[in-house]
N, C-alpha and C positions, 0 to 999 in steps of 0.2 A: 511609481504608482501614485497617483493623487489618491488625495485626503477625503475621508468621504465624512460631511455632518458630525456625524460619531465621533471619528476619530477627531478631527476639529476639537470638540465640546471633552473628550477626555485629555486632549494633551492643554486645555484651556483650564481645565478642575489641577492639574498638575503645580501650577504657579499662581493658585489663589486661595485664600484660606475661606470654608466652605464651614456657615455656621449655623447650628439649627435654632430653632423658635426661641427658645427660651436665649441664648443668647444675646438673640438681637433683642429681645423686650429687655433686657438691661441696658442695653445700647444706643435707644430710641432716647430722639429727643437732647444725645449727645453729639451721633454722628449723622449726614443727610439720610435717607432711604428714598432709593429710587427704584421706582417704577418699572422696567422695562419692555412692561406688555405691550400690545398695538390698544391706542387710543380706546378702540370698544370694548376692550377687555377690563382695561381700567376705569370705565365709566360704569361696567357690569358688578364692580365692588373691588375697593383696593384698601389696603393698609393704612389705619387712623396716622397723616402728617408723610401720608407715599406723596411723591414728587412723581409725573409720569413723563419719562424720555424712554421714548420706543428706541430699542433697543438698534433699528438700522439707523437711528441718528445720534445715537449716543455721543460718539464722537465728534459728532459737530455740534452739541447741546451742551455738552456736560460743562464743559469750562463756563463759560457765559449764564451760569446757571445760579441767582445768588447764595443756593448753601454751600454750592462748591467752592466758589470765588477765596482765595487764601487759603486752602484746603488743599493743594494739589496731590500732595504727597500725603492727604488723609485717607482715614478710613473710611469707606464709605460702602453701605450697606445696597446693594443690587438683587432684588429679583423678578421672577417671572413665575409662570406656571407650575415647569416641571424641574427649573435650574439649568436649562440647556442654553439659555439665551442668556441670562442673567452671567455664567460663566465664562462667556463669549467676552 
């Protein structure tokens, strides 16, 4: 049986560590934060020092990306809307 959206985004929440606000405002400024909305979304208001790579290009952005660069195996802060993309 294929995987449907959901199921995707729950076996994706399983192998990432999932952190809320307060965490990441101790975090900012240490590690990247990116973006992953679509363009309009992040132009509609995004997080003071968001980085924005839509999340269908993530993977072909994110390296090439200068806060990433020598980070590879960093930590690095991802979100979206509801946390379904962002998890992805």
């Amino acid at each position: 049986m294929a995987m449907t959206p959901m199921d995707l985004v729950a076996a994706a929440k399983q192998t990432i560590t999932e952190i809320d606000a307060a965490r990441a405002q101790t975090m900012l400024g240490s590690v990247p934060l990116i973006d992953v909305r679509e363009p309009e979304e992040y132009a509609a208001g995004c997080l003071p020092g968001a980085v924005s790579i839509p999340r269908g290009v993530l993977e072909f952005r994110i390296d090439g990306h200068p806060q990433i660069q020598g980070r590879r195996d960093g930590e690095v802060i991802l979100y979206c809307q509801s946390g379904g993309r962002s998890a992805l």
